[in-house]
ChimeraX commands (.cxc) that place a marker at each C-alpha (Angstrom):
marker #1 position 54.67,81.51,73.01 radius 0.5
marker #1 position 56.86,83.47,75.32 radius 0.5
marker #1 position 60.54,82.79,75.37 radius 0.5
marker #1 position 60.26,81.51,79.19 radius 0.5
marker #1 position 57.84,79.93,81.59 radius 0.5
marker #1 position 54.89,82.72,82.83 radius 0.5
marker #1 position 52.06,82.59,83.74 radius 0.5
marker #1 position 49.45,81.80,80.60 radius 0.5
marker #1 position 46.29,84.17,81.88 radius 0.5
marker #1 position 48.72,87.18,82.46 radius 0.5
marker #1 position 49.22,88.77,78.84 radius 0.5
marker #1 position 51.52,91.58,77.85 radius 0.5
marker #1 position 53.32,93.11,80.46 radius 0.5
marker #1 position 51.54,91.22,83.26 radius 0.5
marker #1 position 53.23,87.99,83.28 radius 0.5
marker #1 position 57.21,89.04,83.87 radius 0.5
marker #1 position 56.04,91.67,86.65 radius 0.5
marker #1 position 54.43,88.23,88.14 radius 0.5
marker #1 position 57.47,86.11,87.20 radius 0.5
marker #1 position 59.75,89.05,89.02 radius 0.5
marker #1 position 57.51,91.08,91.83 radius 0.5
marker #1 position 61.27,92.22,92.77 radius 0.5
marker #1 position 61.30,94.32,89.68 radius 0.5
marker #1 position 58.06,95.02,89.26 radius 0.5
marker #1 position 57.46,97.23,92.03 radius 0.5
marker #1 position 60.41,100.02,90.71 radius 0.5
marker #1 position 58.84,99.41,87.42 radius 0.5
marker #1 position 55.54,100.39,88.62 radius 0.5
marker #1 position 56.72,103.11,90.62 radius 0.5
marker #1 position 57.95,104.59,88.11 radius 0.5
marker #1 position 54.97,104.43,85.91 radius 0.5
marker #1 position 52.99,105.84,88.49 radius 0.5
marker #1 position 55.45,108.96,88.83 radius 0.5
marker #1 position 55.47,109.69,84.86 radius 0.5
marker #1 position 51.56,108.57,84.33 radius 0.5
marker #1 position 49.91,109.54,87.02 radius 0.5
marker #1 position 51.52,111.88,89.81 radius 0.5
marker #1 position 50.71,115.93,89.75 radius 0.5
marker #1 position 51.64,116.95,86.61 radius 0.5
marker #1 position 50.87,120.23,84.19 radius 0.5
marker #1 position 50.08,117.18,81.55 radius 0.5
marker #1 position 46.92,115.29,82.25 radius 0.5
marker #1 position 46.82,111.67,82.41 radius 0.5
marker #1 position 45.69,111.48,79.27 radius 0.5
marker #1 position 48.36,113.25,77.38 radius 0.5
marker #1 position 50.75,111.53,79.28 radius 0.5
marker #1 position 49.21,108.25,78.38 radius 0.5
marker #1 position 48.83,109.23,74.59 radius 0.5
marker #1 position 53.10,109.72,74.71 radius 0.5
marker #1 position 52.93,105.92,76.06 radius 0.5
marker #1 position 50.62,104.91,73.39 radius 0.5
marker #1 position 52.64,106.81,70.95 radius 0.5
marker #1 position 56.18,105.58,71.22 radius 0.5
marker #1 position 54.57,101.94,71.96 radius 0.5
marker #1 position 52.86,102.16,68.12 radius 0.5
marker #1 position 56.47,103.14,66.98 radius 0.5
marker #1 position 57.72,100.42,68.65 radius 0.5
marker #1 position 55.23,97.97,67.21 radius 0.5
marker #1 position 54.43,96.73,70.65 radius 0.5
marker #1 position 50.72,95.62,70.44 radius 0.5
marker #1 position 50.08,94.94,73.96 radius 0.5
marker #1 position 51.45,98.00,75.57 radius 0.5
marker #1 position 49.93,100.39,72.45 radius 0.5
marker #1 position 46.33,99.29,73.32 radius 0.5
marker #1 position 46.69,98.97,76.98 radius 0.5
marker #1 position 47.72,102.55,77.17 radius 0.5
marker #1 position 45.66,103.64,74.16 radius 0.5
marker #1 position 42.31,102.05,76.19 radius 0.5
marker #1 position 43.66,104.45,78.93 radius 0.5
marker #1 position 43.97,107.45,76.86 radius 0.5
marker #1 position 40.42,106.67,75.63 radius 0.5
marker #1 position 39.37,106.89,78.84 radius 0.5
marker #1 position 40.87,109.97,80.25 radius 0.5
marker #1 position 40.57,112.07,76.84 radius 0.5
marker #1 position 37.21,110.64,76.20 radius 0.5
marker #1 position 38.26,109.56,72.47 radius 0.5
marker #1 position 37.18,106.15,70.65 radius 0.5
marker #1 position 39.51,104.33,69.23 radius 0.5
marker #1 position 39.42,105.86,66.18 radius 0.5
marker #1 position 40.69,108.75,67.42 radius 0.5
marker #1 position 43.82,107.20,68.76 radius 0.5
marker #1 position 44.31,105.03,65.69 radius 0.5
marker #1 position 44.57,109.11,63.21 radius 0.5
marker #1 position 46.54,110.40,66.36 radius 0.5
marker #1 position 49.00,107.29,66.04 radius 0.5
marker #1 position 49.32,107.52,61.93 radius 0.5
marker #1 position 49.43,111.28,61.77 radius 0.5
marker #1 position 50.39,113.59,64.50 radius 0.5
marker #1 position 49.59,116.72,62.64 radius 0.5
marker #1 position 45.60,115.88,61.89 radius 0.5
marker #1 position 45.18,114.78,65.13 radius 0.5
marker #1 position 43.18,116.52,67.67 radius 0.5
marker #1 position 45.47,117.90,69.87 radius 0.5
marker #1 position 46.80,120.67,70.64 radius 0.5
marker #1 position 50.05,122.14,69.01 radius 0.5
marker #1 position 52.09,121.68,72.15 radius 0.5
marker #1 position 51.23,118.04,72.24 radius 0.5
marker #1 position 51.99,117.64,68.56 radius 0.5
marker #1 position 55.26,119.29,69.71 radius 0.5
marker #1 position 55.97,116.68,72.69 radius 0.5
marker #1 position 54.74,113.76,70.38 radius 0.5
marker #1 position 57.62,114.70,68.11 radius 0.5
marker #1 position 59.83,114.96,70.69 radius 0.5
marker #1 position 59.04,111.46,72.05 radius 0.5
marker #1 position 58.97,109.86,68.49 radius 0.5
marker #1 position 62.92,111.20,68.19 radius 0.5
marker #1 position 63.12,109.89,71.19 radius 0.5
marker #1 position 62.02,106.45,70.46 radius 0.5
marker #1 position 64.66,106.47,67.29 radius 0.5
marker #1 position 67.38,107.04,69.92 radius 0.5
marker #1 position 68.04,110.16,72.73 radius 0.5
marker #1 position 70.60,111.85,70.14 radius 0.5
marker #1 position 67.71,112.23,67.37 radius 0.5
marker #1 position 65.89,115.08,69.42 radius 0.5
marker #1 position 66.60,118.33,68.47 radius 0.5
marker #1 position 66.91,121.70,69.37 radius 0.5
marker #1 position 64.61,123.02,66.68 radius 0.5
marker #1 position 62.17,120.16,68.40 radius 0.5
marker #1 position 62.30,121.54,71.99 radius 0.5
marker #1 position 62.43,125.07,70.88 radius 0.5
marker #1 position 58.95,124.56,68.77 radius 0.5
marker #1 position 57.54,122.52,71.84 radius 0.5
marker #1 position 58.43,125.68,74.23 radius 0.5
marker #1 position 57.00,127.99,71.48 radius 0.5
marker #1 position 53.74,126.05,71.68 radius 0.5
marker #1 position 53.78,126.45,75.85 radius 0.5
marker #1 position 55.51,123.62,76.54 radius 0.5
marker #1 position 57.04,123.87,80.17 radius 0.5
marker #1 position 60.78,122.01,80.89 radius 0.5
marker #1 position 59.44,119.74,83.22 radius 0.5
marker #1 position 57.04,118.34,80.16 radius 0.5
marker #1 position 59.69,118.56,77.95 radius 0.5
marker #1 position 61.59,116.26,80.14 radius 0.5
marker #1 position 58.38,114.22,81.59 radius 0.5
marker #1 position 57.89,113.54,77.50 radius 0.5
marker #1 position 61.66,112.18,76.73 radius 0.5
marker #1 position 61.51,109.64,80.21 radius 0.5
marker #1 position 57.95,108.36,79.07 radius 0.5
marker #1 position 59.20,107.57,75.90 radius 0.5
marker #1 position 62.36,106.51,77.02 radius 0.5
marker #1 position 60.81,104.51,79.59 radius 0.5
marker #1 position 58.29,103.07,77.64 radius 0.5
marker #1 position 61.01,101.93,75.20 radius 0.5
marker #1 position 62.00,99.79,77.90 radius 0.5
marker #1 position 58.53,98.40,78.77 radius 0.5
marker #1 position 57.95,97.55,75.29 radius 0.5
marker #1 position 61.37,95.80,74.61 radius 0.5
marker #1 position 60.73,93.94,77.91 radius 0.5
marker #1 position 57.56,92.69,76.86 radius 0.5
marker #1 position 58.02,91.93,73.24 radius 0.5
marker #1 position 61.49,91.10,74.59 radius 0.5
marker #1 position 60.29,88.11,76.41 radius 0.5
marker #1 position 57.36,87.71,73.76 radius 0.5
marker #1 position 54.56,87.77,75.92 radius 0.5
marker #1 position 51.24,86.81,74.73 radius 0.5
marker #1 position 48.96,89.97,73.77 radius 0.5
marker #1 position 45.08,90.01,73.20 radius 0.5
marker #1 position 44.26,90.84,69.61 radius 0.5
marker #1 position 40.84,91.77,70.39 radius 0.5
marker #1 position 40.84,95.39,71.15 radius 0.5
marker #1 position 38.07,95.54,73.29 radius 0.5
marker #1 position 40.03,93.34,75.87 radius 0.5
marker #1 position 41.81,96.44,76.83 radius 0.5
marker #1 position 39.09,99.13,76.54 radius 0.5
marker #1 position 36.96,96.48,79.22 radius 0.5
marker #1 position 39.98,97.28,81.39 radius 0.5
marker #1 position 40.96,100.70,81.21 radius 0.5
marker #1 position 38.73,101.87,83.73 radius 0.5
marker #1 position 39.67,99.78,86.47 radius 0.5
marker #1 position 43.27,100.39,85.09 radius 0.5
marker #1 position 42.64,104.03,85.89 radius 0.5
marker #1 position 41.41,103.68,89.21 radius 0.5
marker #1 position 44.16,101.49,90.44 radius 0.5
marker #1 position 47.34,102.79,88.87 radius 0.5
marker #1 position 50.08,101.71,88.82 radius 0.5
marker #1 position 51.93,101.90,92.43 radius 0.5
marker #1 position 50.12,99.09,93.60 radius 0.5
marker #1 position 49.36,97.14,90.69 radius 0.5
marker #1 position 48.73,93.84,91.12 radius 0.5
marker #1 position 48.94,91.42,87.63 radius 0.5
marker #1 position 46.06,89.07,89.04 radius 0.5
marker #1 position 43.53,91.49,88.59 radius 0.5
marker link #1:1,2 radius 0.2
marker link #1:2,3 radius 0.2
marker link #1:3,4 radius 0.2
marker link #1:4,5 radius 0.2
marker link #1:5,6 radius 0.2
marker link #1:6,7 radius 0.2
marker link #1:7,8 radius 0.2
marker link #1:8,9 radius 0.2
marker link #1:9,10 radius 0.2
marker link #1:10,11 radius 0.2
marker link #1:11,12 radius 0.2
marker link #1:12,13 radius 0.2
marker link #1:13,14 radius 0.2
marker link #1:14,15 radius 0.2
marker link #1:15,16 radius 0.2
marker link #1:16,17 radius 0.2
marker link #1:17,18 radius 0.2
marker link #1:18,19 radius 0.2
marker link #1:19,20 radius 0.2
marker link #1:20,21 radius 0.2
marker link #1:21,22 radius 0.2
marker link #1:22,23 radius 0.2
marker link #1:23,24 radius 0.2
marker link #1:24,25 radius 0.2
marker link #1:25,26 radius 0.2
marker link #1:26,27 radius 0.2
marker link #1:27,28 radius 0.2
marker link #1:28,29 radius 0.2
marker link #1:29,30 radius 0.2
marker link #1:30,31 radius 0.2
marker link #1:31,32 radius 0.2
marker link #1:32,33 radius 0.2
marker link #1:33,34 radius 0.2
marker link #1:34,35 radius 0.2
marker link #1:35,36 radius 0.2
marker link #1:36,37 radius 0.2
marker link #1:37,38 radius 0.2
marker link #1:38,39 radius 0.2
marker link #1:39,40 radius 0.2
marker link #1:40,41 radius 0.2
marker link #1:41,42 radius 0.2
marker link #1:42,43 radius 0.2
marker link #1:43,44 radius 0.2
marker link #1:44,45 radius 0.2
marker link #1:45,46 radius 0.2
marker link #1:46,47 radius 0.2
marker link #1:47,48 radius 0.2
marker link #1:48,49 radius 0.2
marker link #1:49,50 radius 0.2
marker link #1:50,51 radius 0.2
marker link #1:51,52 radius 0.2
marker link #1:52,53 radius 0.2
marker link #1:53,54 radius 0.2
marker link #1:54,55 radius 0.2
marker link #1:55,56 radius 0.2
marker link #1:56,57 radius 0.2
marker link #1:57,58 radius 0.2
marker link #1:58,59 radius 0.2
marker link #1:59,60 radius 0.2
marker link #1:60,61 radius 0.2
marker link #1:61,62 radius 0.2
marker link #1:62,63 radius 0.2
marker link #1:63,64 radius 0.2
marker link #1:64,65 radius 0.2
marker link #1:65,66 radius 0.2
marker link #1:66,67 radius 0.2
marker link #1:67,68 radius 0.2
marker link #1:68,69 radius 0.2
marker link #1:69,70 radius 0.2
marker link #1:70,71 radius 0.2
marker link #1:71,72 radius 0.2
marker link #1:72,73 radius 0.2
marker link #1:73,74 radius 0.2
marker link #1:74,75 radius 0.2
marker link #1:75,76 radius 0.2
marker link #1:76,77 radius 0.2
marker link #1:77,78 radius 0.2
marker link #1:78,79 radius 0.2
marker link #1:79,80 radius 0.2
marker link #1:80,81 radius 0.2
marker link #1:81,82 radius 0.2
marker link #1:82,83 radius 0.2
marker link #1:83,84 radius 0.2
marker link #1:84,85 radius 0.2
marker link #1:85,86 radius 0.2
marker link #1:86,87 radius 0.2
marker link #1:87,88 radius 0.2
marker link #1:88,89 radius 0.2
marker link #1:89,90 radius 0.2
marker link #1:90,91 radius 0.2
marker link #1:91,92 radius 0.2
marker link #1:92,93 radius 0.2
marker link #1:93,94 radius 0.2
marker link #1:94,95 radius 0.2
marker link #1:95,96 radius 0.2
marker link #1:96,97 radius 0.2
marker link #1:97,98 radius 0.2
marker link #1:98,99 radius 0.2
marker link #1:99,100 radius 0.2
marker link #1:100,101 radius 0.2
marker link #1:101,102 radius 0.2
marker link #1:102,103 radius 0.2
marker link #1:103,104 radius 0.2
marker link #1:104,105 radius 0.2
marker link #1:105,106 radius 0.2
marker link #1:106,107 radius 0.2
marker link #1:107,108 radius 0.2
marker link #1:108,109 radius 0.2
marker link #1:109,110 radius 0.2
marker link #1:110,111 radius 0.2
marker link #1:111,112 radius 0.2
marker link #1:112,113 radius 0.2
marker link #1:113,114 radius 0.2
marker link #1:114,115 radius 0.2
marker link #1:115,116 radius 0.2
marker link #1:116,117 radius 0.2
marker link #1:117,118 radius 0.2
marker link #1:118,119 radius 0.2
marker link #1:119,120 radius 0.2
marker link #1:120,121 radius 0.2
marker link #1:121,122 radius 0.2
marker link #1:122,123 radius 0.2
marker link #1:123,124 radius 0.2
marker link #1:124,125 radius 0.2
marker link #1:125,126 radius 0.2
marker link #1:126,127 radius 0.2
marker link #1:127,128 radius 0.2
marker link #1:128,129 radius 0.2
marker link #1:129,130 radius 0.2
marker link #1:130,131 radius 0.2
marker link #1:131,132 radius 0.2
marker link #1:132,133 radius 0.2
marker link #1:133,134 radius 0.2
marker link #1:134,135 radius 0.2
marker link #1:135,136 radius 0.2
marker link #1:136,137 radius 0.2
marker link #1:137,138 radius 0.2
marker link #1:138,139 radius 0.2
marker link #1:139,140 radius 0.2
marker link #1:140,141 radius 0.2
marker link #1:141,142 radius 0.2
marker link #1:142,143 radius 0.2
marker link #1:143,144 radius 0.2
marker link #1:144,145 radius 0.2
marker link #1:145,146 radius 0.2
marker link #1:146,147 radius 0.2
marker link #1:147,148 radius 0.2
marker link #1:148,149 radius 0.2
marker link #1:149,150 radius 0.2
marker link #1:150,151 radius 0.2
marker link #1:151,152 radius 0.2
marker link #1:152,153 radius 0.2
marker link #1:153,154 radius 0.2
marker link #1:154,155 radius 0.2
marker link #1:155,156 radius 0.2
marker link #1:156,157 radius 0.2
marker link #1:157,158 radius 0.2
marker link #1:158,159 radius 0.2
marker link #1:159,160 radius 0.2
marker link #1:160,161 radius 0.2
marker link #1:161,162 radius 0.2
marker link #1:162,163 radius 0.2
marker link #1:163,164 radius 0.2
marker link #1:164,165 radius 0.2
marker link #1:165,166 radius 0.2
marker link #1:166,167 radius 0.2
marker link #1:167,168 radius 0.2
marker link #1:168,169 radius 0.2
marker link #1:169,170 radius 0.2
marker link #1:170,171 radius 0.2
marker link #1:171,172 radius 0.2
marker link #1:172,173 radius 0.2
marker link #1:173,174 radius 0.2
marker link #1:174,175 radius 0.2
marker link #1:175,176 radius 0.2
marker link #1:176,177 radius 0.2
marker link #1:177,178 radius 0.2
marker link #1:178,179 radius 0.2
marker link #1:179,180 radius 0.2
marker link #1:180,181 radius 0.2
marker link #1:181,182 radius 0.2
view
């Protein structure tokens, strides 16, 4: 039961964007910068960092909603994200995600736990410094997201296929306009 009145049919993140449009639409702005704007890391990768750091942060809602849209861009079942989530290095990606991963999971600890040693590996694997800085404000970022909905403990589907039913139309909308009714 959350910890103040929203709206019961909006789960996870849905119902305090509803509760507070005012902050929702910087919120979603941002999202739709780091997720979804021109970027040498496709939507998919990008979303696999927000699945990532949400599974470290034990946030259910946020690591399937984002995990469904991974799915979706990479093409991977759930499975797939499910090995990626419990161990980076058999996953399959490629090195310079493995790198960024790593990066973001330091992150997640705190922004003084990434190392050099980190970012030098993640350039050694091709990663640019606009990804290496696109990873650390997704996961930082999606720190945030995930303390403000388990924060506010929001109600969360347990069935998984909830959020793979959505991730298409989750794609095609985005996030700049996102509306929590639909």
């Amino acid at each position: 039961m959350p910890h103040i009145t929203l709206p019961d049919e909006l789960p996870g993140i849905r119902g305090p964007m509803a509760f507070r449009p005012e902050t929702s639409k910087p919120l979603n702005q941002l999202a739709e910068i780091l997720l979804r704007s021109e970027n040498s890391l496709t939507r998919g990768e990008r979303e696999l960092i927000a699945t990532y750091v949400s599974y470290l942060n034990d946030c259910f809602y946020c690591q399937n909603a984002h995990g469904a849209l991974a799915q979706h861009y990479l093409g991977w079942d759930t499975d797939q994200i499910d090995a990626m989530k419990k161990d980076l290095q058999s996953a399959p990606i490629s090195e310079k995600m493995k790198a960024l991963l790593s990066i973001a999971g330091s992150v997640q600890k705190g922004g003084k736990h990434v190392t050099t040693e980190q970012v030098q590996e993640a350039k050694a694997a091709g990663a640019t410094d606009t990804e290496i800085h696109d990873a650390v404000l997704i996961a930082a970022a999606f720190c945030m997201f995930n303390r403000y909905v388990d924060g506010l403990a929001t109600g969360a589907p347990q069935d998984r296929t909830f959020y793979l039913q959505r991730a298409k139309a989750r794609a095609e909308e985005g996030y700049a306009n996102y509306n929590p009714y639909h």
